[in-house]
C-alpha positions as CSV (number, residue, x, y, z in Angstrom):
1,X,36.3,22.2,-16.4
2,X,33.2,19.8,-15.9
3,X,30.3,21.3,-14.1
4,X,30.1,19.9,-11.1
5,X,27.0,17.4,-10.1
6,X,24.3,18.7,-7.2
7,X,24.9,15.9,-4.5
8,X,20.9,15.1,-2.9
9,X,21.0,13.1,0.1
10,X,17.7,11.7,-0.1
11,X,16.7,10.1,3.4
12,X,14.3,7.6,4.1
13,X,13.6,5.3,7.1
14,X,10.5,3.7,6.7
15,X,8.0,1.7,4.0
16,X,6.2,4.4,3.2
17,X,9.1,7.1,3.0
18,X,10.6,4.6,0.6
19,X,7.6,3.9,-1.6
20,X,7.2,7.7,-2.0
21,X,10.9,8.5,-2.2
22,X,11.9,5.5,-5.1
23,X,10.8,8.0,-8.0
24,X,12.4,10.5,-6.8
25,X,15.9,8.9,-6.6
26,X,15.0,7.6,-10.2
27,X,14.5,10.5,-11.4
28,X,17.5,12.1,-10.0
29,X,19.5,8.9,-11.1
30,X,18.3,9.9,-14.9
31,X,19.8,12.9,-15.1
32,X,23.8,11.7,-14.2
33,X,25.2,14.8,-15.6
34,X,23.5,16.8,-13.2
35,X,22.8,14.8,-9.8
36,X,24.7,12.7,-7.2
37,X,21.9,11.1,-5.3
38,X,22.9,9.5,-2.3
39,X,20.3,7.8,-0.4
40,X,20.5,7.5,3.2
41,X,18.3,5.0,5.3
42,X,17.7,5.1,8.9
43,X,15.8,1.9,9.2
44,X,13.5,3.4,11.4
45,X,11.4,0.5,11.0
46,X,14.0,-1.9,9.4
47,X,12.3,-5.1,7.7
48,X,9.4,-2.9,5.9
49,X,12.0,-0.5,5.0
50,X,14.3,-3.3,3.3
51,X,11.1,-4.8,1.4
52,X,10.5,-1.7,0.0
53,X,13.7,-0.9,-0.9
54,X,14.1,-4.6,-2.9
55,X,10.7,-3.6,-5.1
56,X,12.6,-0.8,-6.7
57,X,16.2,-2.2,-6.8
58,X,17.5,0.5,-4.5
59,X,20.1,-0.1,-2.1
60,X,21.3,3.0,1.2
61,X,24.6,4.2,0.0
62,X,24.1,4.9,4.3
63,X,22.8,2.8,6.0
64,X,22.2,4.1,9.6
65,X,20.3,0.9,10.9
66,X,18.8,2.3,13.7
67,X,16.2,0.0,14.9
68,X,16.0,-1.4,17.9
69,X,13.5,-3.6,19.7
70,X,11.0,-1.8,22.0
71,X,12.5,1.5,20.9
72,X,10.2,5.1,20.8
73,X,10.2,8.0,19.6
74,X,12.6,9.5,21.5
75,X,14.7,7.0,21.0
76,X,14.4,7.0,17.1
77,X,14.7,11.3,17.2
78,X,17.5,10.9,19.7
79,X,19.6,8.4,17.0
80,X,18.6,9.7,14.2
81,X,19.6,12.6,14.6
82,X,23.7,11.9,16.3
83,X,23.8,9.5,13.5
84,X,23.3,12.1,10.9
85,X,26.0,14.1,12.1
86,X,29.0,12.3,11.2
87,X,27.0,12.0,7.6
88,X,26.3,15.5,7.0
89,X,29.7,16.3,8.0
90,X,31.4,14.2,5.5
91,X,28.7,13.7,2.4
92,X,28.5,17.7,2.4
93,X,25.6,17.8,0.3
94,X,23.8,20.5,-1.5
95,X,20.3,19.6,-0.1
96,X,19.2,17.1,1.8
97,X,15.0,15.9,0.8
98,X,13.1,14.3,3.7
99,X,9.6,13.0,3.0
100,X,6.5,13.3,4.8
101,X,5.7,12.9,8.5
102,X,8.0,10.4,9.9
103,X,10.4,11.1,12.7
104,X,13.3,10.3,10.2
105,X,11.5,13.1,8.1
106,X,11.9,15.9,10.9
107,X,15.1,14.7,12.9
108,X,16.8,14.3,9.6
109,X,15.6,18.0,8.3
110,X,16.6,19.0,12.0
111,X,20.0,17.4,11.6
112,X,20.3,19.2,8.2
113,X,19.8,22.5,9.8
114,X,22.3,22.6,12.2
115,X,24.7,21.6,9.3
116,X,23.7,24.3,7.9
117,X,22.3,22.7,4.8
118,X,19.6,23.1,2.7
119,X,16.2,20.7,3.3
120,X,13.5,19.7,1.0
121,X,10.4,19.1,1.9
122,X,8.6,16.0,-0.5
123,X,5.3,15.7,0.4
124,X,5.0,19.0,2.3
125,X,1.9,21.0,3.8
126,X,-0.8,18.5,5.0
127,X,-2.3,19.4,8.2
128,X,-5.5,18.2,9.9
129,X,-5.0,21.0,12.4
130,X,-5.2,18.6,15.7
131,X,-1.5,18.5,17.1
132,X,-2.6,14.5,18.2
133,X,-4.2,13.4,15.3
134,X,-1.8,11.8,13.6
135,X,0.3,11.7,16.6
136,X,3.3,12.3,16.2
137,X,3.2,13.0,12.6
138,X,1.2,16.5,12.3
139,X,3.7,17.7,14.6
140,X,6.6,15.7,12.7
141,X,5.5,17.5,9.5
142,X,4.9,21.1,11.0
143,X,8.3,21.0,12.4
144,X,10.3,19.6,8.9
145,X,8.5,22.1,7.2
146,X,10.0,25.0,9.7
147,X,13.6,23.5,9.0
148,X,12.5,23.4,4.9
149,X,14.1,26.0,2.0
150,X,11.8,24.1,-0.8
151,X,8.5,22.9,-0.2
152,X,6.6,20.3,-2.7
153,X,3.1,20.2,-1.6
154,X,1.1,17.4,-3.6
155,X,-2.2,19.5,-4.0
156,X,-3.0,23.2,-4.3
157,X,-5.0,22.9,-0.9
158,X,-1.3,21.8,1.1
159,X,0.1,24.6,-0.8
160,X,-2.3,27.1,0.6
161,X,-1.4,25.6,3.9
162,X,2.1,26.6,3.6
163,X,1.5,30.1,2.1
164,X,-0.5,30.7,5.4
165,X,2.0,29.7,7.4
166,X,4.1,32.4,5.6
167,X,6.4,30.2,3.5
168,X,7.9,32.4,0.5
169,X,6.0,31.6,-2.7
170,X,8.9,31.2,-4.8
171,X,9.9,28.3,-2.9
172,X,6.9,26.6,-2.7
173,X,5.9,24.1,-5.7
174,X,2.9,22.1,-6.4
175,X,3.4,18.5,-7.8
176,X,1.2,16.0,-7.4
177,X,1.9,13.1,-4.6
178,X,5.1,10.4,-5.0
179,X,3.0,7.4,-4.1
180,X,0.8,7.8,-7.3
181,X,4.0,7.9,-9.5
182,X,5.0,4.2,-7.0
183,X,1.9,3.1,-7.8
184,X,1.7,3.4,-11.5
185,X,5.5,2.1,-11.9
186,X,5.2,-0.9,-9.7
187,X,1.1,-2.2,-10.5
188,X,1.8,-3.9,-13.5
189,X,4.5,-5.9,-11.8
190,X,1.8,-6.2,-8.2
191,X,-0.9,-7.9,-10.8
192,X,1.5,-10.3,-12.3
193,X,3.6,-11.4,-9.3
194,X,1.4,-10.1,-6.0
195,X,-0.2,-13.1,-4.9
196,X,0.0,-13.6,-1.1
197,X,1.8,-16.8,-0.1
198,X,-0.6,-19.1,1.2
199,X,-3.8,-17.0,1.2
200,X,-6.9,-18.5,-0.7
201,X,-9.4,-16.2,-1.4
202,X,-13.1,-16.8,-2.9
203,X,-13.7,-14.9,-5.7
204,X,-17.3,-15.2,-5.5
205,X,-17.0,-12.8,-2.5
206,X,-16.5,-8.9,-2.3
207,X,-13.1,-8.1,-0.6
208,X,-12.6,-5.6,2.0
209,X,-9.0,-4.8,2.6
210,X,-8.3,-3.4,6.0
211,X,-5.0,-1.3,7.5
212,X,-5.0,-0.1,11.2
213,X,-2.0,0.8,12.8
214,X,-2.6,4.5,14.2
215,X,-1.0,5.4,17.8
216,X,-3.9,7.7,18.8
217,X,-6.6,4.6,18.0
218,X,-4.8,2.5,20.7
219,X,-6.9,1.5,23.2
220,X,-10.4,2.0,22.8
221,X,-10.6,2.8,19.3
222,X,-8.8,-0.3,17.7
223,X,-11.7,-2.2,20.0
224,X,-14.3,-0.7,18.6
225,X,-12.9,-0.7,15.3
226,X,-12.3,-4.9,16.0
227,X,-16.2,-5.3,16.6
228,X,-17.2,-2.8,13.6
229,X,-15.3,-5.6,11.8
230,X,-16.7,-9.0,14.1
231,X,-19.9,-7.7,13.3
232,X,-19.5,-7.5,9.3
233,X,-17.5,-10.9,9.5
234,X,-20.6,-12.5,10.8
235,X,-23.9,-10.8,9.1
236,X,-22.7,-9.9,5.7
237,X,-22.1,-13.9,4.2
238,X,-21.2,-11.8,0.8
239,X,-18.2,-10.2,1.5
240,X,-14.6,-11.5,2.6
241,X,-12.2,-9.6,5.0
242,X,-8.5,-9.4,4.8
243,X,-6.5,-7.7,7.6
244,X,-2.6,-7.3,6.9
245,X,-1.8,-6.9,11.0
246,X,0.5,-4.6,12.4
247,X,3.4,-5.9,14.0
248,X,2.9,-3.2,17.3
249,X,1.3,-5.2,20.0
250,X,-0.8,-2.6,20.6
251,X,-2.3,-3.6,17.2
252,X,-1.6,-6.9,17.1
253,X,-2.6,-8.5,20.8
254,X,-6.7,-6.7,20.7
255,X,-6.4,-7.8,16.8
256,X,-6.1,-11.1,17.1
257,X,-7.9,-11.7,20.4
258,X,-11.1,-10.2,18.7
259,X,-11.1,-11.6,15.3
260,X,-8.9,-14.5,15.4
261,X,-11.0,-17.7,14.0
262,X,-13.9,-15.6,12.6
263,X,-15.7,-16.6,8.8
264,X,-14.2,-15.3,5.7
265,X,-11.8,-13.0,8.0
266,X,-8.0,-13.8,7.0
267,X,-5.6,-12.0,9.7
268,X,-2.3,-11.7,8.2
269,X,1.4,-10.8,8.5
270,X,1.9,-7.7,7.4
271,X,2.8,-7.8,3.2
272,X,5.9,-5.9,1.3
273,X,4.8,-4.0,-1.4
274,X,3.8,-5.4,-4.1
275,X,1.4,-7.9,-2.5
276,X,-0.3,-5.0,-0.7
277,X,-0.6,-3.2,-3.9
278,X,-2.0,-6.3,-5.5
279,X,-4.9,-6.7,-2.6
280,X,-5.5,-2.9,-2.9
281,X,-6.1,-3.6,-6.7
282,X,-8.4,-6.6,-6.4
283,X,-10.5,-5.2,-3.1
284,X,-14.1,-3.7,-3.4
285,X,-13.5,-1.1,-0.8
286,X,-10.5,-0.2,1.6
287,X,-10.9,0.3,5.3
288,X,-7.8,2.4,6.9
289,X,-6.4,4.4,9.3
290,X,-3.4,4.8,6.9
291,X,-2.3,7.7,4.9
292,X,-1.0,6.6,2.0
293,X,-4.2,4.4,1.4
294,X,-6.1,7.5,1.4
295,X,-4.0,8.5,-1.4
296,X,-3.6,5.4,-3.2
297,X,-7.2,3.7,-3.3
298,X,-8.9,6.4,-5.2
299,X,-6.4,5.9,-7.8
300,X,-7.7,2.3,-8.2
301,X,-10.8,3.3,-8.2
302,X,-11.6,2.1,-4.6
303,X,-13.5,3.2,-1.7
304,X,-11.9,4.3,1.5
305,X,-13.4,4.7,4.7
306,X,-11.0,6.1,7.1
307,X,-11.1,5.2,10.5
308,X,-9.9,8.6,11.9
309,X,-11.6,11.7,13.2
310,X,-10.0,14.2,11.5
311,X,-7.3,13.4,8.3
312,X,-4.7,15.6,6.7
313,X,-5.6,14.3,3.1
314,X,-9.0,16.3,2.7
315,X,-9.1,16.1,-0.6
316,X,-9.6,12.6,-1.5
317,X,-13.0,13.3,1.2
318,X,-14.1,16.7,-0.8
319,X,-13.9,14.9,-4.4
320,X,-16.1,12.0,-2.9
321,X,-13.4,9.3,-3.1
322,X,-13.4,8.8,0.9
323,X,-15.3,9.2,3.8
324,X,-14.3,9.9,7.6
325,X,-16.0,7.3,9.7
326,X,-13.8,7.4,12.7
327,X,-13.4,4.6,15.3
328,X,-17.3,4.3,16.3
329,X,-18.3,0.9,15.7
330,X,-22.0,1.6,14.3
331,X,-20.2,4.3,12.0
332,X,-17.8,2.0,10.4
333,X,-20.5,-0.9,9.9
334,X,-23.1,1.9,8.2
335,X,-20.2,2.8,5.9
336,X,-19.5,-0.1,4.9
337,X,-22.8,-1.3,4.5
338,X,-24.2,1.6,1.8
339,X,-21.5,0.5,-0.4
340,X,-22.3,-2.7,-0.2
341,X,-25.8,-2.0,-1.0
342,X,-25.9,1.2,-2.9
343,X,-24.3,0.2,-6.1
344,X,-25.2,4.5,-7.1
345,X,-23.1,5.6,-4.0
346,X,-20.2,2.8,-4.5
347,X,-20.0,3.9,-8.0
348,X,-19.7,7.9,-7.1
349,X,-16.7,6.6,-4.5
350,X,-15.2,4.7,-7.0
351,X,-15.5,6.8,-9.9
352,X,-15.1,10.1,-7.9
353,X,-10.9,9.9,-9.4
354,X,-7.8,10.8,-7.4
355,X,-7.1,14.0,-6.1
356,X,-3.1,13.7,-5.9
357,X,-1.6,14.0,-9.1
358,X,-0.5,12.0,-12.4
359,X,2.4,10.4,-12.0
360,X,5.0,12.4,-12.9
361,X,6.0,14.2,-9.2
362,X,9.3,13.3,-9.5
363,X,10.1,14.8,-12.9
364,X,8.4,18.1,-11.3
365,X,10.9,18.5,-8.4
366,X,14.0,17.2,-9.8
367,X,13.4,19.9,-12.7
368,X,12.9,22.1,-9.9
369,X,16.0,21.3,-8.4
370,X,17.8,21.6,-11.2
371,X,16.6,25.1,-11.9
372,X,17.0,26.6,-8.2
373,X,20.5,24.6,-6.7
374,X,23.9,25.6,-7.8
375,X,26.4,22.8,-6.5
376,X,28.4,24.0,-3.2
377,X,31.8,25.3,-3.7
């Protein structure tokens, strides 16, 4: 009789949970004889999710499509998690692997619980120890990782985070971070088909690529964060500013009320994959809010500044490859400004390496998985 496959329901609902869950299904998909991966989207955020999915030729065996306009979070937690019912119910699989932060991440892991079936954890550990910063994601991740019987920190530091938190050791494995195996699988295709429709940049000019999109800077700290960037727009005639925009009109209104029609600033919609990967690649320095740019710039050998008090990827700030410069206007334009002129303290940033692994996370927990699950009965 034929051993049986381990079925892996690997959920996803949003870009980034895609970007950094697309080697993992590969690698599970290379090993037919031993996995049934079933991938399960929520569309949590439903045109960034299907972008994604389309760069690395994965289509939702489920496709929950969740979104709705002018939904919330309790919206999203409360659908997510009666749509996963009916799933778990019928797919019966052997563990389910959730990813990160997201809502999806922890309503899915929550939803995998009461079925009383295993969770894994991609992505597991980070903490910036302020329940509201990122809101609602430390929380998000705090509560997956409760629900979790495998952990996969990316870095030794999000592993001693879970140990502390008094997660068996067996069941905790260090492997590097998803994104940087995304990244060095789809950049070779983002340098020679990335360009942005209709975007004409100088090359003459340094770019700065910008992300900001965090809930807790609404208000207040996406203005100040608009002037930070007025006020390099208009004194620094070197440099050239592109700003992917957020579709949240939280984001977008302030965004484009304060830097619509400035020089050498390009506002624009907000890019799939492998154009975002392409600007990441051909920028001089990256100004974000974002996580995964934290992770991904210092693999390309670019500067981040992150626009956020506190940050739950400290290690790309302790080898040198970021700095915190929070929402404060004069902050954010000093930041920028020493790399522009300090070509000694660019070249530390931008040489300091990455911090979250080599590429090959995927291998690492399939293997894992292989080792640890024995297929349900």
């Amino acid at each position: 009789m034929a051993n049986k496959k381990l079925r892996v329901l690997v959920a996803m609902g949003t870009r980034p949970e895609v970007i950094k869950m697309a080697p993992v299904v590969r690698a599970l998909r290379a090993r037919p004889d031993t996995f049934e991966a079933i991938v399960c989207a929520t569309a949590q955020h439903r045109q960034m999710l299907d972008q994604a999915m389309a760069v690395f030729d994965l289509k939702p065996d489920i496709d929950l499509d969740l979104m709705a306009p002018g939904q919330d979070i309790y919206d999203v937690t409360a659908k997510v998690l009666l749509a996963m019912r009916p799933v778990l119910a019928e797919r019966r699989p052997d563990i389910v692997l959730v990813q990160g932060d997201t809502t999806t991440a922890f309503t899915v892991a929550l939803a995998a619980f009461y079925a009383r079936q295993r969770v894994g954890h991609v992505e597991a550990g980070l903490r910036s120890g302020d329940k509201f910063q990122p809101f609602p994601e430390e929380i998000n991740r705090i509560l997956a990782g409760a629900l979790t019987d495998y952990h996969f920190p990316p870095t030794a530091g999000a592993r001693e985070n879970l140990l502390r938190a008094g997660y068996a050791e067996q069941n905790v494995l260090v492997t590097g971070n998803t994104v940087i195996d995304a990244l060095f699988q789809a950049l070779p295709r983002a340098r020679a088909e990335g360009d942005v429709a209709g975007l004409r940049l100088d090359p003459s000019k340094k770019l700065i690529l910008v992300t900001g999109h965090r809930r807790e800077n609404f208000g207040p700290g996406v203005q100040s964060m608009c002037e930070a960037i007025a006020t390099l727009a208009k004194t620094r005639e070197e440099i050239e500013i592109v700003y992917p925009v957020h579709l949240n009109p939280n984001i977008k209104g302030p965004v484009f009320e304060r830097l619509g029609n400035l020089p050498r600033l390009h506002l624009i919609d907000p890019q799939p994959y492998l154009p975002f990967l392409a600007l990441m690649d051909r920028a001089h320095l990256l100004l974000t809010d974002s996580g995964g740019v934290q992770e991904e710039g210092p693999a390309l050998g670019k500067p981040v500044l992150v626009m956020r008090e506190v940050t739950e990827r400290p290690e790309a700030v302790d080898v040198g490859a970021a700095e915190l410069v929070g929402t404060d206007r004069e902050r954010i334009i000093s930041g920028v400004c020493r790399l522009l002129d300090d070509p000694a303290h660019y070249q530390r940033m931008a040489s300091a390496g990455s911090a979250y692994g080599d590429g090959t996370a995927a291998e690492r927990i399939v293997e894992f998985l292989a080792t640890k699950l024995k297929p349900a009965s």
